[in-house]
TORDRENKOL-551956 format. One record per residue: x, y, z of N, C-alpha, C in turn. Coordinates in pm, whole numbers, padded with zeros to 5 digits, always signed. Each point is the difference from the previous one (the first is absolute). Layout:
<rs>
XYZXYZXYZ...
</rs>
This chain:
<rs>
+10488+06758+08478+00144+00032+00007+00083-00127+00016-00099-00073+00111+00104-00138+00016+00046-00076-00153-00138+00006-00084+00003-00080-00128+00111+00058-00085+00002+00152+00024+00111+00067-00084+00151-00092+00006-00002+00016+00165+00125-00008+00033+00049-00157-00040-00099-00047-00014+00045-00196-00029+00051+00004-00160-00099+00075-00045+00002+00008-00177+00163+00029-00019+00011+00134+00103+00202+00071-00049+00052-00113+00057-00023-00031+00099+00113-00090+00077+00033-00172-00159-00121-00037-00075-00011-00074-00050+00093-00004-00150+00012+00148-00035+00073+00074-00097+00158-00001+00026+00002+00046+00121+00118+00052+00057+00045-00105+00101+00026-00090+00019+00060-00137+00076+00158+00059+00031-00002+00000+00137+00166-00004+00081+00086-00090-00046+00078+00018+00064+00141-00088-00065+00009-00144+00065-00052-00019+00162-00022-00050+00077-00137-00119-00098-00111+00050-00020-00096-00074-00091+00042-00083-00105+00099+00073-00086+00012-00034-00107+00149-00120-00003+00056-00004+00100+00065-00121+00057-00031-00086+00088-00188-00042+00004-00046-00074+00134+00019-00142-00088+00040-00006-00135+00000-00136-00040+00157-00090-00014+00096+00129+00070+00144-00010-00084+00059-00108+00117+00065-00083-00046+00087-00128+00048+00176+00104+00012+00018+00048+00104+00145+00060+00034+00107-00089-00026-00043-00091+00016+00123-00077+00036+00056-00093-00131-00083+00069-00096+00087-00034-00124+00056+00048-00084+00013+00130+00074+00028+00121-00081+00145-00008+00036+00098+00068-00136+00153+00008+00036+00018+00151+00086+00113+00047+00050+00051+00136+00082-00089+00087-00081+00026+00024-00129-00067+00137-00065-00130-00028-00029-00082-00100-00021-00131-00041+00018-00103+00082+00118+00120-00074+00085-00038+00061+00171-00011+00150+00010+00084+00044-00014+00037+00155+00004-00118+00053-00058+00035-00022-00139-00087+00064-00095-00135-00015+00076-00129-00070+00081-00109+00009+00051+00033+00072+00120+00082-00070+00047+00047+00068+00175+00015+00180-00066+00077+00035-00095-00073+00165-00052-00138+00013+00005-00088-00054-00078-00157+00030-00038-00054-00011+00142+00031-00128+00069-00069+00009+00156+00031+00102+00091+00128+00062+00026+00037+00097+00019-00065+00128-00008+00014+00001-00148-00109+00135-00036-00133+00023+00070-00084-00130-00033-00111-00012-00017-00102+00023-00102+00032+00148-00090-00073-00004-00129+00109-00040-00091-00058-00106-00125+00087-00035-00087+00062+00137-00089-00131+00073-00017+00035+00126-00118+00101+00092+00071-00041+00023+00086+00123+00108+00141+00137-00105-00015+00020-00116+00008+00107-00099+00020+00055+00016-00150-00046-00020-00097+00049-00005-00140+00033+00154-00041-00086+00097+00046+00046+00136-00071+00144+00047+00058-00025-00025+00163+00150+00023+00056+00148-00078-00040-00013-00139+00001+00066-00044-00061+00052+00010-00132-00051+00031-00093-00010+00038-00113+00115+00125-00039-00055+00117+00114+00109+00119+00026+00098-00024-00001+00003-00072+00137+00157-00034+00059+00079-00091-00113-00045-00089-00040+00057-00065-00065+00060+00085-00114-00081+00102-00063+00060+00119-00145+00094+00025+00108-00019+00151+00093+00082+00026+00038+00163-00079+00073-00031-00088+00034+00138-00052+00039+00044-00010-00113-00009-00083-00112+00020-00066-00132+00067+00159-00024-00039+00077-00043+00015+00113-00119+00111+00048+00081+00009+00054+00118+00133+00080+00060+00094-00103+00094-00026-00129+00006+00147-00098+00043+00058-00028-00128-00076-00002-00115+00068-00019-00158+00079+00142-00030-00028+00076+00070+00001+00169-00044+00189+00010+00085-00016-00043+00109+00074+00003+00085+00163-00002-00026+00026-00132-00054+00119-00034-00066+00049+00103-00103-00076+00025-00049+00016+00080-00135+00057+00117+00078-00062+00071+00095+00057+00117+00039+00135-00019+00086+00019-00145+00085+00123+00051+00001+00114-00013-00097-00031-00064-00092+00077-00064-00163+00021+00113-00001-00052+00148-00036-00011+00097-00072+00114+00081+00083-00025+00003+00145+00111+00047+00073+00128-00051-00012+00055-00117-00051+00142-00046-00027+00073+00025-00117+00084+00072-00030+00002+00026-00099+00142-00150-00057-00002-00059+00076+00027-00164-00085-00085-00068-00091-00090+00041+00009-00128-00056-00087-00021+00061-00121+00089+00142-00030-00040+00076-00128+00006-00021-00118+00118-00158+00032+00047-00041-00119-00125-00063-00084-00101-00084+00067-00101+00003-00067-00130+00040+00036+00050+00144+00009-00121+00090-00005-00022+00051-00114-00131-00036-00155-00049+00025-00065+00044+00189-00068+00011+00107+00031+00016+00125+00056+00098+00020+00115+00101-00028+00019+00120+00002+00081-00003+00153+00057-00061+00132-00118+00053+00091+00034-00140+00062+00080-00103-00084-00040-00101+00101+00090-00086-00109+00116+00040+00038+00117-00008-00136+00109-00104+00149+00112-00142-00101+00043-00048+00145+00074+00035+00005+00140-00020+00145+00024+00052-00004+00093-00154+00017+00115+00102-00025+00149-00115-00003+00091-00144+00098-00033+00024+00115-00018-00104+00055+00003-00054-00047-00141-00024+00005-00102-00038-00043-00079-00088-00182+00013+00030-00047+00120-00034-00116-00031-00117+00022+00140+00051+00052+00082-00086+00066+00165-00133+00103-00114-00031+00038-00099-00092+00043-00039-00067-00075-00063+00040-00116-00076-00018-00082-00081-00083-00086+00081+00011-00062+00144-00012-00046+00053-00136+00036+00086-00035+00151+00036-00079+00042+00031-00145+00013-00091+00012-00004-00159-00105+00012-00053-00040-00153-00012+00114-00109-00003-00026-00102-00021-00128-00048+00117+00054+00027+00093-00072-00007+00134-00157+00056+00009-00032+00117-00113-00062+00110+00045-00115-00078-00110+00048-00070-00101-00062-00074-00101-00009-00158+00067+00040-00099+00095-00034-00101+00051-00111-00007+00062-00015+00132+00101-00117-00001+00064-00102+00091-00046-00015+00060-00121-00153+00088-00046+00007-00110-00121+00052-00050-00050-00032-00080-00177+00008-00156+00040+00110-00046+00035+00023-00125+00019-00064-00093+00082-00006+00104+00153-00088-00056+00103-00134-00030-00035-00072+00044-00066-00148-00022-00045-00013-00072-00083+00083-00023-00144+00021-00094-00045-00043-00131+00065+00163-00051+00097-00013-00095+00031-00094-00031+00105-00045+00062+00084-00098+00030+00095-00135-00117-00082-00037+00081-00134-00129-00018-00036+00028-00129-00094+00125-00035-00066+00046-00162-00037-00093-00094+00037+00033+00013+00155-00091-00144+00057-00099-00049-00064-00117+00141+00036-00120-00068-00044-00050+00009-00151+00051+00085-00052+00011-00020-00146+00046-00156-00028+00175-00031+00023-00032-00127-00054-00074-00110+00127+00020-00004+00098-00130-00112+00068-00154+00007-00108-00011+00105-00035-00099-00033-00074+00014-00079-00100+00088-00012-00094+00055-00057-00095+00044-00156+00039-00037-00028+00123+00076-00142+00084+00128-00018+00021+00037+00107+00042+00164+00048+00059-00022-00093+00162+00105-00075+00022+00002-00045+00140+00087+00045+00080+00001+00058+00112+00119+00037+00072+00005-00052+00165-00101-00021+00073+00015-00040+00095+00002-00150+00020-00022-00084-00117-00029-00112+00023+00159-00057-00019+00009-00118+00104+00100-00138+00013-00083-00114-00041+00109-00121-00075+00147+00043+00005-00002+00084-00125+00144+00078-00014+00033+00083-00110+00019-00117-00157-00018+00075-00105+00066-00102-00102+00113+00004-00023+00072-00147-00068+00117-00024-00022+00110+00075-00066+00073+00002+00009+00121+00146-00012+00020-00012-00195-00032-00157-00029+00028+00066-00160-00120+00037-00065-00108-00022+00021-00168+00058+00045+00055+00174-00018+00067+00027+00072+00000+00130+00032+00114+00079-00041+00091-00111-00084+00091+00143-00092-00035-00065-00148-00068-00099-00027-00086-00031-00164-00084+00156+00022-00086+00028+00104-00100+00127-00039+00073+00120+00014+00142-00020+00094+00074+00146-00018+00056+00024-00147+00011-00080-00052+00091+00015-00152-00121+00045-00053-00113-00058-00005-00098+00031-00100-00060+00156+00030+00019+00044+00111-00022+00147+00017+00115+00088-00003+00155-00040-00005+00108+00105-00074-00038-00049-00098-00036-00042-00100-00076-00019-00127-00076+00057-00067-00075+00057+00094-00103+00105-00024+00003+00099+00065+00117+00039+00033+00027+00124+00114+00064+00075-00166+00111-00105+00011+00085+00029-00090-00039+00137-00160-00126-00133-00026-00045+00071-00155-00088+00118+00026-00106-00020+00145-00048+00132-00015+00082+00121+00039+00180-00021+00086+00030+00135+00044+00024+00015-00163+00048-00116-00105+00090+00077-00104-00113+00094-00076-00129-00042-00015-00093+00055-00050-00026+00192+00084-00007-00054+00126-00088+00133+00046+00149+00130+00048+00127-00065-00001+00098+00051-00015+00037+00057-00145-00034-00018-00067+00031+00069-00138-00119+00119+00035-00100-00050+00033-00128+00137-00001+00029+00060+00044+00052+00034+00094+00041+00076+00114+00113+00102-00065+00065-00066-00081+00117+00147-00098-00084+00025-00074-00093-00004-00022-00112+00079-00122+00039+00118+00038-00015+00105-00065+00019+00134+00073-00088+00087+00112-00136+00012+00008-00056+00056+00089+00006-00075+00130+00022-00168-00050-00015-00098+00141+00157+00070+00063+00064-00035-00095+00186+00008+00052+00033+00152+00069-00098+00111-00022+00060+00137+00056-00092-00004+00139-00111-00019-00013-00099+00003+00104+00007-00172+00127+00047-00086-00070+00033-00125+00068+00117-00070+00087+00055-00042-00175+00141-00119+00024+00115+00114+00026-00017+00073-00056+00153+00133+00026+00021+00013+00150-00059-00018+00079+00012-00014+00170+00130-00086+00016-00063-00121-00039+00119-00135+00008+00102+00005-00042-00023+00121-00180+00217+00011-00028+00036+00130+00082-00036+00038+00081+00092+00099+00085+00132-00036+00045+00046-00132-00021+00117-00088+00014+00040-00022-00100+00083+00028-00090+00016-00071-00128+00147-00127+00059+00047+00048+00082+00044-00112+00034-00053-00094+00160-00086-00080-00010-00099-00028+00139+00072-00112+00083+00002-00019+00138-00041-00038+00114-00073-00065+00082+00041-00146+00046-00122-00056+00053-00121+00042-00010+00027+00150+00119-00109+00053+00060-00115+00037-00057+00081+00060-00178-00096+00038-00070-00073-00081-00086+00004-00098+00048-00099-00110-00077-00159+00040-00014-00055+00034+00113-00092+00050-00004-00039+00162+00036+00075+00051-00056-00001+00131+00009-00070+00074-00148-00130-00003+00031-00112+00021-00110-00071+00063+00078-00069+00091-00154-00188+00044+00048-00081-00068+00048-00070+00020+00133-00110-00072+00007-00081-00036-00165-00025+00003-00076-00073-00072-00124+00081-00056-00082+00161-00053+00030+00076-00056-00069+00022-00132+00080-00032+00016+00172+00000-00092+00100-00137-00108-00039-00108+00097-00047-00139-00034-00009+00018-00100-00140+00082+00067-00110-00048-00082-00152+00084-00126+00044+00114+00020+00047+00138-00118-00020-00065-00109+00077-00017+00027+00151-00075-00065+00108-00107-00080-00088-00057+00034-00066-00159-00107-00065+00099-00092-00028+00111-00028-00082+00097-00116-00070+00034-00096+00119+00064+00061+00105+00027-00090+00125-00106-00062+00053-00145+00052+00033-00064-00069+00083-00139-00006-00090+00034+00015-00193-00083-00045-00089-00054-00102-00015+00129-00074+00017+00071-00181-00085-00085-00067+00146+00036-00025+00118-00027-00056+00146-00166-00001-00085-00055+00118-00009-00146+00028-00013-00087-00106-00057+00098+00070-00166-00037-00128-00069-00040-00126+00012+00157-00010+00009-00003-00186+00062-00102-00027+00089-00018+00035+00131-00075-00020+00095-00167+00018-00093-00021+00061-00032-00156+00010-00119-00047-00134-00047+00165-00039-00118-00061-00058-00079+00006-00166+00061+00113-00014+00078+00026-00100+00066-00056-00060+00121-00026+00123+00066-00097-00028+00187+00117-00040+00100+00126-00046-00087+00093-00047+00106+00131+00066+00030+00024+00078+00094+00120+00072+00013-00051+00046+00124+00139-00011+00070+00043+00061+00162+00050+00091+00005-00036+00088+00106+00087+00120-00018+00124-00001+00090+00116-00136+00035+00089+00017+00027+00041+00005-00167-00053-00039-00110+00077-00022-00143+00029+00103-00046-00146+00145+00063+00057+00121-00037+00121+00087+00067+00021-00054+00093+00081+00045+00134+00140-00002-00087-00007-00139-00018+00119-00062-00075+00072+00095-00146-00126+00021-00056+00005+00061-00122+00049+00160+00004-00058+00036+00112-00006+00159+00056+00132+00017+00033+00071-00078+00063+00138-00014+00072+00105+00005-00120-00012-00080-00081+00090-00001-00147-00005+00105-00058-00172+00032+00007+00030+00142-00112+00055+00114+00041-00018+00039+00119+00088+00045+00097+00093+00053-00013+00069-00151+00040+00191-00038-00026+00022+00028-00162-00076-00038-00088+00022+00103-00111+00000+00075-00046-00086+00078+00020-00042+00181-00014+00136+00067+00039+00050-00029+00145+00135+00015+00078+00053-00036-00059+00064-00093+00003+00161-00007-00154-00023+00034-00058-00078+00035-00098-00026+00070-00131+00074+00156-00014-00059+00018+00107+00012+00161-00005+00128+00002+00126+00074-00100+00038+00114-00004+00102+00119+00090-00114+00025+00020-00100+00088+00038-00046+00153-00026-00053-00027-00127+00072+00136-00147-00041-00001-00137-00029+00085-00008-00048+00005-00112-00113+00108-00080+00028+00007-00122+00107+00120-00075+00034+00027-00125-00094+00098-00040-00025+00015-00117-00029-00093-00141+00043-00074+00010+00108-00118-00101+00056-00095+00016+00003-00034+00149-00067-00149+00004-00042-00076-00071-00085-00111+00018+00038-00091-00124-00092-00018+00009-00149+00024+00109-00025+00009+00016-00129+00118-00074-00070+00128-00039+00061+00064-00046-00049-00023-00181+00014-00059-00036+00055-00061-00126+00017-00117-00044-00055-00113+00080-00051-00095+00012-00047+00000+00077-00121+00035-00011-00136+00035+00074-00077-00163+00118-00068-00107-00062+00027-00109+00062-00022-00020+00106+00115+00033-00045+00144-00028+00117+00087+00027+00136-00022-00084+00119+00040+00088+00137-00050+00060+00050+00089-00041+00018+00136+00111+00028+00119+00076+00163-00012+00082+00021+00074+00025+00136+00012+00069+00029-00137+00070-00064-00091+00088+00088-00094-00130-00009-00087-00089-00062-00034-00098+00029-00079-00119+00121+00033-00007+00056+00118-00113+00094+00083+00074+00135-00036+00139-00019+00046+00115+00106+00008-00034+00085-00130+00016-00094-00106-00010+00075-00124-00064+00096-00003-00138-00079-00001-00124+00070+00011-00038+00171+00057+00046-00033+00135+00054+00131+00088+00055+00113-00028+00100-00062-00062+00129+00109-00085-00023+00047-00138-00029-00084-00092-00078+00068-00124-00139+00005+00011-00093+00000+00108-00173-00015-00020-00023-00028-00141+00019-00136-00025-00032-00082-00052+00033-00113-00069-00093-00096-00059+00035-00136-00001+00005-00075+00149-00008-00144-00015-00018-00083+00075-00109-00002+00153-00094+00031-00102-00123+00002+00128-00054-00089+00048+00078-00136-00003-00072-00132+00088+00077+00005+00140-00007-00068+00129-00032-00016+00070+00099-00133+00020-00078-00092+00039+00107-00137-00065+00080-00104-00073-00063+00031-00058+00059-00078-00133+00061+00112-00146+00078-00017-00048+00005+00054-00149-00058+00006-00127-00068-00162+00004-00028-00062-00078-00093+00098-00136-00108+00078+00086-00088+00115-00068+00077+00106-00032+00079+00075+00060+00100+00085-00095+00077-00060-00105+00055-00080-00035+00056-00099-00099-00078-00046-00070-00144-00011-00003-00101-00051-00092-00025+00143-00086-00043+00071+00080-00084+00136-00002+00140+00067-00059+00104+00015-00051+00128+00057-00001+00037+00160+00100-00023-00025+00154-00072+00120+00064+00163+00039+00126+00147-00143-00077+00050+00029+00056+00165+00057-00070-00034+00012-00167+00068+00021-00126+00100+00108+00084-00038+00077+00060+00105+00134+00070+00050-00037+00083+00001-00110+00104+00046-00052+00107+00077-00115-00113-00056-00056-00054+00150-00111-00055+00158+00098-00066-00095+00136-00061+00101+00079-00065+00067+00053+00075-00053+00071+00134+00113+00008+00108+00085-00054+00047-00032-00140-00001+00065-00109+00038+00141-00031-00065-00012-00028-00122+00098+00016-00122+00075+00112+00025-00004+00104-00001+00043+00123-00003+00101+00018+00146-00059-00036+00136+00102-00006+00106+00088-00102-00027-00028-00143-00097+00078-00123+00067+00138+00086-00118-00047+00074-00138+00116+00036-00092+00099+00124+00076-00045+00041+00124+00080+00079+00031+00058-00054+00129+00151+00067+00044+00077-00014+00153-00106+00036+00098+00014-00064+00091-00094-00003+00133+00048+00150+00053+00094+00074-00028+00019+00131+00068-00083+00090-00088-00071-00047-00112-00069+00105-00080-00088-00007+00030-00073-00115+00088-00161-00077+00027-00070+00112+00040+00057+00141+00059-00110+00115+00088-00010+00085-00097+00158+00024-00149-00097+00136-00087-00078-00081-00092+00011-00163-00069-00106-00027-00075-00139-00008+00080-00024+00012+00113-00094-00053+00041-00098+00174+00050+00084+00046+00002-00052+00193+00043-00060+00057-00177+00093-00072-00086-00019+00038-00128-00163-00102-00063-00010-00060+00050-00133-00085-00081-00096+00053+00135-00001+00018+00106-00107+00085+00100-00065+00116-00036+00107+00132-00088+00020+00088-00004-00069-00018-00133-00032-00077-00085-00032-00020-00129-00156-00052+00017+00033-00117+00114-00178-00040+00015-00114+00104+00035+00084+00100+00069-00088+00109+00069-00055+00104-00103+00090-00006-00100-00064+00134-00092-00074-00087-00015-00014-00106-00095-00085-00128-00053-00108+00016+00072-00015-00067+00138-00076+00055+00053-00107+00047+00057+00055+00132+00009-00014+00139-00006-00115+00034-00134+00033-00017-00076-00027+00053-00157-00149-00154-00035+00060-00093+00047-00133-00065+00011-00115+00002+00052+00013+00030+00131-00121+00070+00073-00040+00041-00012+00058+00142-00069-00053+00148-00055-00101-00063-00125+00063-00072-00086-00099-00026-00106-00098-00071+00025+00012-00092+00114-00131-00098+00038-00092+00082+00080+00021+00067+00075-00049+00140+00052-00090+00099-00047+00072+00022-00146-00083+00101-00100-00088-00063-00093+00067-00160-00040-00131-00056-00017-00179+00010+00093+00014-00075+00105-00061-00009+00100-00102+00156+00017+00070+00101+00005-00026+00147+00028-00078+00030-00157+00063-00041-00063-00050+00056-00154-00165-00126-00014+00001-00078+00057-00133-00069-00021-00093+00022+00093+00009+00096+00128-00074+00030+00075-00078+00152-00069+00051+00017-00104-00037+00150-00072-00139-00055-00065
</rs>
């Protein structure tokens, strides 16, 4: 038994062990911290899975936060995307509850089981010092990079028709969306999208051996803060989209929402504009700037009202395909 216990203990090294070689005193404030957590803990995997949580959860509802009281002022409507349909408390107090109800049965395990998936892959997380900060948004770009192309990919699958009635149709229960509802999906829409976010980290870490998981922290936090504007529902004059002309940001998601369909990337445009996947969103576009801003709610009820038969009538046929080949 004793031999057992040396063998696990040899596997499984404390936090305390695994800093008997570390020089403190050259570490900067967040250096410090960051071990002073793991020593704390004591198990690294218990220290990283918790952290891990907290870190989604704060991230996803202090980003969430603003938005809801934006939504309560009605000074802000002027650039609110949908001026006329703004949700209300209860609608967002339910929204909020499945979100919740899906963090901890889908998400939590997820990230829970991250660790050692990528530690296997030579993911580092407890070790100091951390790497250098442009170290660590060179690998964040390169994973909205690849966040990017697989949501545009596995986001088009998802309106297939049997995926889109049995799946993604959860998520347009908003056709006009809400912070909150950023992640307001099926558990197996949390499951496909989720591989894209914590795909790319994977990757990299595989093929490379070198990546920290403050880089994913980093990365996790952005995508985040983007998922949230996206689906925030407004479009200010200082949004990034207007500074970043490739970004898609909320008036590009909005679309999406309101006619279910076109523009299924994530961050960038660049793949709807290649792919021509955003031809109905430029034509909308045209179409509000040729009319008075007091007409902006019936052209915009009138191309909703049009996407939906569309559709509607698409599903059905991708549907009866699908059904007709199971015969």
């Amino acid at each position: 038994m004793s031999s057992f216990n040396a063998t696990a203990a040899a596997h499984h090294p404390t936090a305390a062990e695994l800093y008997a070689n570390t020089d403190f005193s050259s570490l900067n404030w967040l250096e410090a911290n960051w071990a002073a957590w793991y020593l704390w803990m004591g198990d690294p995997v218990l220290a990283t899975g918790v952290m891990s949580f907290i870190l989604h959860e704060v991230m996803y509802f202090g980003r969430c936060i603003p938005w809801i009281i934006i939504d309560a002022i009605p000074y802000f409507r002027k650039w609110k995307l949908q001026p006329n349909k703004v949700p209300t408390a209860k609608e967002q107090w339910e929204c909020t509850k499945l979100v919740l109800f899906s963090h901890f049965t889908i998400e939590l395990p997820q990230i829970w089981f991250f660790h050692p998936l990528a530690e296997a892959c030579g993911l580092a997380t407890w070790q100091v010092p951390l790497p250098p900060l442009k170290v660590i948004l060179g690998q964040t770009l390169l994973f909205m990079i690849f966040e990017d192309a697989f949501h545009y990919v596995a986001h088009q699958a998802l309106h297939y028709g049997p995926l889109y009635r049995h799946i993604h149709k959860m998520h347009h229960k908003y056709s006009a969306p809400f912070g909150l509802a950023a992640e307001y999906a099926h558990p197996a829409e949390v499951l496909i999208l989720g591989t894209g976010t914590i795909g790319g980290p994977l990757l990299y870490c595989y093929l490379t051996g070198n990546l920290h998981i403050i880089a994913v922290y980093v990365w996790v936090t952005l995508r985040l803060f983007q998922a949230v504007d996206a689906h925030s529902g407004y479009d200010f004059p200082w949004s990034l989209q207007h500074i970043i002309p490739f970004w898609s940001g909320a008036d590009h998601h909005d679309f999406h929402h309101m006619a279910f369909t076109n523009c299924y990337s994530t961050s960038f445009r660049w793949l709807d504009f290649m792919f021509g996947t955003d031809d109905k969103y430029r034509a909308y576009k045209k179409r509000v700037a040729a009319v008075p801003k007091a007409d902006r709610a019936k052209v915009e009820q009138a191309i909703l009202e049009q996407a939906e038969r569309e559709g509607i009538a698409a599903e059905k046929e991708a549907e009866g395909r699908w059904m007709a080949g199971k015969k």
